[in-house]
C-alpha positions in Angstrom: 0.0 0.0 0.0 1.4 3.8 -1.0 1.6 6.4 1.5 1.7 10.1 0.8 4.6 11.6 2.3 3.5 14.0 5.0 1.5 10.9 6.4 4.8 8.8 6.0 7.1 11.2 7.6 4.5 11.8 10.4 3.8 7.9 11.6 8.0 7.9 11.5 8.0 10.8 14.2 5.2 9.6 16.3 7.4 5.9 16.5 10.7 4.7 18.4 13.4 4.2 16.0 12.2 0.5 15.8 8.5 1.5 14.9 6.7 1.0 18.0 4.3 3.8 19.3 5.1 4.6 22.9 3.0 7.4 22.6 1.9 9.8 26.3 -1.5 11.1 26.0 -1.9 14.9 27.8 -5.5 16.6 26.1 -7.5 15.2 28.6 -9.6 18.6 30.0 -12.4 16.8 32.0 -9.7 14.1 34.1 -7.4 17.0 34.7 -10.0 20.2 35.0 -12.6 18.8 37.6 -10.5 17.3 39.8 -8.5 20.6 40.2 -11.9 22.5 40.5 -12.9 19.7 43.2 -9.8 21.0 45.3 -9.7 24.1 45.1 -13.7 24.6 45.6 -14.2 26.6 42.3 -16.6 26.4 39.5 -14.0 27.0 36.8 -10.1 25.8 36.7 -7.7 28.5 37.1 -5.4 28.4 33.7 -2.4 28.8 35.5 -3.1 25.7 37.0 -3.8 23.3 34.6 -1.0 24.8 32.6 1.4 24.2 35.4 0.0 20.6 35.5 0.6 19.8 31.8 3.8 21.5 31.7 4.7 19.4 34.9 3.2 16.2 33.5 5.7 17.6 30.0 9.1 17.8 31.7 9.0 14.7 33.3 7.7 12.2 31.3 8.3 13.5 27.3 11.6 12.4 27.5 10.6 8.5 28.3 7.7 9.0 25.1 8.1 8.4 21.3 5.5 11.1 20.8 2.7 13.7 23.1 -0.6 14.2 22.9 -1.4 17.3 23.2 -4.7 19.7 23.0 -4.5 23.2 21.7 -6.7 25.4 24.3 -5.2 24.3 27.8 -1.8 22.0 26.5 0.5 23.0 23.5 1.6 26.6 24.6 1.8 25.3 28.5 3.8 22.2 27.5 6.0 22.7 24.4 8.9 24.3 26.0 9.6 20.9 27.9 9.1 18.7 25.3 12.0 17.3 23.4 12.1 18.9 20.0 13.0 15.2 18.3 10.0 13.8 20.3 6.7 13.7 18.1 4.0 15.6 18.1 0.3 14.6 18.1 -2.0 17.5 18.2 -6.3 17.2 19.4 -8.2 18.7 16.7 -11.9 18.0 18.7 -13.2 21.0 20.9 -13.9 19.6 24.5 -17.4 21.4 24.7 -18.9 18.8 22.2 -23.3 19.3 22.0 -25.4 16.9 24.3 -28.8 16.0 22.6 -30.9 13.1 24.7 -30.0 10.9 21.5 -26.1 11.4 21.5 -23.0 13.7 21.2 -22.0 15.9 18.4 -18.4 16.5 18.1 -16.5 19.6 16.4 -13.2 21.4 16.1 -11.6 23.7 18.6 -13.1 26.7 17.1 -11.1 28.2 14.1 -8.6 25.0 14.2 -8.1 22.9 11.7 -5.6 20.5 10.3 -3.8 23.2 8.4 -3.7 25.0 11.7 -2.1 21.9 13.6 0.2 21.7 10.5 1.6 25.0 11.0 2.3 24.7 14.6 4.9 22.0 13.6 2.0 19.0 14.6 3.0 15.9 13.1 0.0 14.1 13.4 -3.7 15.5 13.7 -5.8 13.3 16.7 -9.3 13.2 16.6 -12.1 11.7 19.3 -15.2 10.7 17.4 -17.8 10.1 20.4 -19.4 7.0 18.7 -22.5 4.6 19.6 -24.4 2.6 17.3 -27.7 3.4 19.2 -27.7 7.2 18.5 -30.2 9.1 16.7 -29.8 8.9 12.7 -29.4 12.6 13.1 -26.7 12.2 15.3 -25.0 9.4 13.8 -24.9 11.6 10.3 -23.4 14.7 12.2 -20.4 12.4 13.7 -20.2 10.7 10.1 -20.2 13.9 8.5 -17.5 15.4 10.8 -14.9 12.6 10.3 -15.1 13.1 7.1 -14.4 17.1 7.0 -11.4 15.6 9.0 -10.5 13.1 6.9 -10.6 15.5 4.0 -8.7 17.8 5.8 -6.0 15.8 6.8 -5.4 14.8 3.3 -5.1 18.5 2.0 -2.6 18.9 4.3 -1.1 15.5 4.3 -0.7 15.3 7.3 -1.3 12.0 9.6 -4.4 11.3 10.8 -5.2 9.4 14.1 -9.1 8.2 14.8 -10.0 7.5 18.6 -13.5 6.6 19.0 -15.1 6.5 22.8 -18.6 5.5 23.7 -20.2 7.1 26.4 -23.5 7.4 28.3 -26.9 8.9 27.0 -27.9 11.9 29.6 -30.7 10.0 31.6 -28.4 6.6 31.7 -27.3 6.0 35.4 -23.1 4.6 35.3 -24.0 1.3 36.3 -26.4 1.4 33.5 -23.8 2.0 31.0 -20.9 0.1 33.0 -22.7 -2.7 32.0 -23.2 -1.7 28.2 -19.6 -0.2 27.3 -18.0 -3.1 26.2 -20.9 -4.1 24.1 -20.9 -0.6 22.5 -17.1 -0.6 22.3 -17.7 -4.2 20.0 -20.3 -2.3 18.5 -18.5 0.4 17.2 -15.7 -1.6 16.1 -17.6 -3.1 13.7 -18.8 -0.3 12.3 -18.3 -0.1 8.6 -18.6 4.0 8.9 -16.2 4.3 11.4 -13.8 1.6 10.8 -13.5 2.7 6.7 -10.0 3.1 6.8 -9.5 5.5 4.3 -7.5 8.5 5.5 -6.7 6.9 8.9 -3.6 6.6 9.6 -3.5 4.6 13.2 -6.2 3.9 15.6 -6.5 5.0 19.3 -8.3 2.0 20.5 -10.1 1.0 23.7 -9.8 -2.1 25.1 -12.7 -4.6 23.8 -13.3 -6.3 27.5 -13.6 -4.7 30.9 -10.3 -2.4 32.1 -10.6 -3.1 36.0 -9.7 -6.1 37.6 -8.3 -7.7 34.0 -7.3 -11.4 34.3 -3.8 -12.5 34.1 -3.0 -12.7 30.1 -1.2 -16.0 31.0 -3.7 -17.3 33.4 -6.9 -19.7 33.1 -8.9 -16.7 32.2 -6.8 -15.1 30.0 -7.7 -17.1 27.1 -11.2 -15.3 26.4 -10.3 -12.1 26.8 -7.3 -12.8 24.0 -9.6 -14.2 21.9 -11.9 -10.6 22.2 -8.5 -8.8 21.1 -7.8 -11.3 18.5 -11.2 -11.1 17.1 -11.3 -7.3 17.0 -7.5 -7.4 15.5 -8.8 -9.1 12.6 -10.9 -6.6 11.2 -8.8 -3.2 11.8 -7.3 -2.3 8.9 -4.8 0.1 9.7 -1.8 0.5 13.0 -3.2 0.5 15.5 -2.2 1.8 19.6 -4.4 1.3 22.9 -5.8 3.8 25.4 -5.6 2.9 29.0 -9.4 4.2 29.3 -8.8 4.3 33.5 -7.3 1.8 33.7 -4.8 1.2 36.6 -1.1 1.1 35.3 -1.2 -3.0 36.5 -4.4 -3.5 34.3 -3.0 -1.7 31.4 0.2 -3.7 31.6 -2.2 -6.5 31.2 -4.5 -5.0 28.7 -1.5 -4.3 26.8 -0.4 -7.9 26.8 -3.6 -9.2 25.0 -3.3 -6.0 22.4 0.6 -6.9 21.7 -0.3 -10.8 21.6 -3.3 -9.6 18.7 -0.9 -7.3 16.8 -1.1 -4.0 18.4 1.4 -1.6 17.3 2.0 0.3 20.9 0.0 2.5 23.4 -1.2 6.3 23.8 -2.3 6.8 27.1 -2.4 9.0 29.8 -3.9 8.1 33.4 -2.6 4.9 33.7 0.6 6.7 33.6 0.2 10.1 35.4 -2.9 9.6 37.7 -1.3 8.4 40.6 1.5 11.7 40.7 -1.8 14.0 39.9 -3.7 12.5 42.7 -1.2 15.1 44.8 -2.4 18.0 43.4 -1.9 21.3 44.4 0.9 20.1 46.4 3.1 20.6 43.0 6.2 19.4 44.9 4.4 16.2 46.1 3.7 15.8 42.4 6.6 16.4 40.9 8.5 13.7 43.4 6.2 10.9 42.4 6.7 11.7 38.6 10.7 11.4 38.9 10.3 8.3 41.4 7.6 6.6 38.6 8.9 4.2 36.1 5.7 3.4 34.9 6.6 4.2 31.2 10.1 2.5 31.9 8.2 -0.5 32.1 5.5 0.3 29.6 8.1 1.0 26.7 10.1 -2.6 28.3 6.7 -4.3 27.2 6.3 -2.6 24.1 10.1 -3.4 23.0 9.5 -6.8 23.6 5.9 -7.6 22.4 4.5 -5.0 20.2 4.9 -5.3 16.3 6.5 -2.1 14.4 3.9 -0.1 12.6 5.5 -1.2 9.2 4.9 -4.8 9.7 0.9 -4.0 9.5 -0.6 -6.4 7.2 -1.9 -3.6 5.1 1.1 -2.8 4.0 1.5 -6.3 2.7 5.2 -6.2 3.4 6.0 -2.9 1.7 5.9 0.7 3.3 6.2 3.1 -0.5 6.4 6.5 -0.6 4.1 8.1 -3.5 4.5 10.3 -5.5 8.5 8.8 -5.2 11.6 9.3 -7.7 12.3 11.5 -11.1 9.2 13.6 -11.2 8.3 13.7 -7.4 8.4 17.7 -7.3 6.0 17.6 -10.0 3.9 14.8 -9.4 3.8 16.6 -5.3 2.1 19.8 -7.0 5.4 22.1 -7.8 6.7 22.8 -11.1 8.0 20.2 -14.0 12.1 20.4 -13.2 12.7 19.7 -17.0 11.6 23.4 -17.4 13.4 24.7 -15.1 16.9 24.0 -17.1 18.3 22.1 -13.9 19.3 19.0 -15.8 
């Protein structure tokens, strides 16, 4: 399969030198805003705070990462300076005020951002988070449909990388035990989706885990061999690279969840809590914070698993064996939308 190559040169950034994703997720607003509200007794989240979480969250765990996740309102200007300019660079393109309707969510852009946008601030990779169900309105369902595809679209004008998360999430009047029950069934729902799983213009998938993320059984135990076959049986219909989210996970059930996606072909991770919740859980004693970040070697052993069990993104089946460049060779400045070089009396 060809790859264009802004998309090429992007997936190479987001990846180790050996082409596994060990990829630290930061554009969470709700896990990082509310809590900070809840402790300092305020309706809103000062900015100076959550900016002096992310940068925090930045300088000590970038360097241990492949590539960050960041989001443009409350992340990228906070956290740049402290991450390593050779580290890659995956940028949120969906506004975190989405539209509630008793029959689902609507997603949309940070206001005035784009792909073009995320292009110019040096992004290597545009990130987007499709809220997803199959039980939506058709209304619905066409806006989300509708949305991924302006992003699609856009990411190819730019040619830039695309990566698709989906999450599923409760209606308004459904209680969280209610929908505790139903997410994995949604989750399998939506991976079957033709809509959402056409991979044309995706680039990698941000995946969550097709089984329960608490209490997850031991990958080499007497239960483990049902909840590989619900990774194995998801693997075999995603058609792109693809990386899991921790989804709350604890680091110890990730580690596990991580097993099962490795053992089905996963490509590597891009997460966030079950990295950087523990150290957070200090907050506002910064210092406190800061200490458990520098004693943490949850991504030490994170990237250990990855090294040893994830397959590089090049080794995808749907590349059938050969990553190639196009347009490639004589004409490429041509063929890329510049001028014919045989006019130009170069040669």
């Amino acid at each position: 399969m060809k790859i264009s190559p802004g998309k090429l040169w992007g997936l190479r950034r987001l990846a180790d030198d050996n082409g596994r994703f060990k990829m630290l997720a930061m554009d969470q607003t709700g896990p990082i805003v509310n809590p900070i509200k809840e402790k300092r007794g305020l309706n809103k989240a000062p900015y100076t705070d959550v900016a002096a979480v992310k940068a925090m969250l930045a300088r000590r765990l970038a360097p241990h990462a492949s590539a960050v996740l960041l989001d443009p309102p409350f992340g990228y200007a906070a956290a740049i300076n402290d991450i390593p300019a050779r580290t890659g660079l995956v940028i949120g393109s969906e506004w975190a005020v989405w539209e509630v309707t008793e029959t689902g969510r609507k997603s949309r852009n940070v206001p005035g951002w784009d792909a073009g946008v995320i292009r110019r601030i040096g992004g290597d990779a545009v990130k987007v988070n499709l809220w997803f169900r199959s039980d939506v309105s058709p209304n619905v369902r066409s806006h989300q449909i509708a949305y991924l595809d302006s992003v699609r679209k856009a990411c190819e004008a730019n040619d830039i990388a695309l990566v698709l998360e989906f999450l599923v999430y409760p209606f308004p009047d459904e209680s969280a035990d209610v929908f505790a029950e139903r997410r994995v069934a949604l989750v399998l729902e939506a991976l079957a989706d033709s809509d959402v799983m056409n991979p044309a213009g995706v680039d990698l998938y941000k995946l969550e885990p097709p089984v329960a993320v608490h209490n997850v059984p031991d990958p080499d135990g007497p239960e483990g061999t049902t909840v590989q076959a619900a990774f194995d049986r998801i693997a075999r219909g995603i058609q792109r690279p693809w990386v899991l989210l921790s989804g709350g996970a604890s680091t110890a059930d990730f580690m596990r969840l991580l097993t099962y996606a490795y053992r089905a072909g996963a490509n590597g991770y891009l997460a966030g809590r079950a990295i950087w919740a523990d150290a957070f859980s200090h907050f506002p004693d910064m210092k406190a914070m800061e200490e458990d970040l520098i004693q943490s070697d949850v991504m030490e052993q994170l990237n250990a698993l990855t090294d040893r069990l994830a397959t590089p993104w090049s080794d995808h089946r749907c590349w059938a064996g050969v990553v190639e460049m196009s347009p490639s060779g004589r004409d490429f400045v041509a063929s890329y939308g510049g001028d014919d070089l045989s006019t130009c009396n170069i040669y």
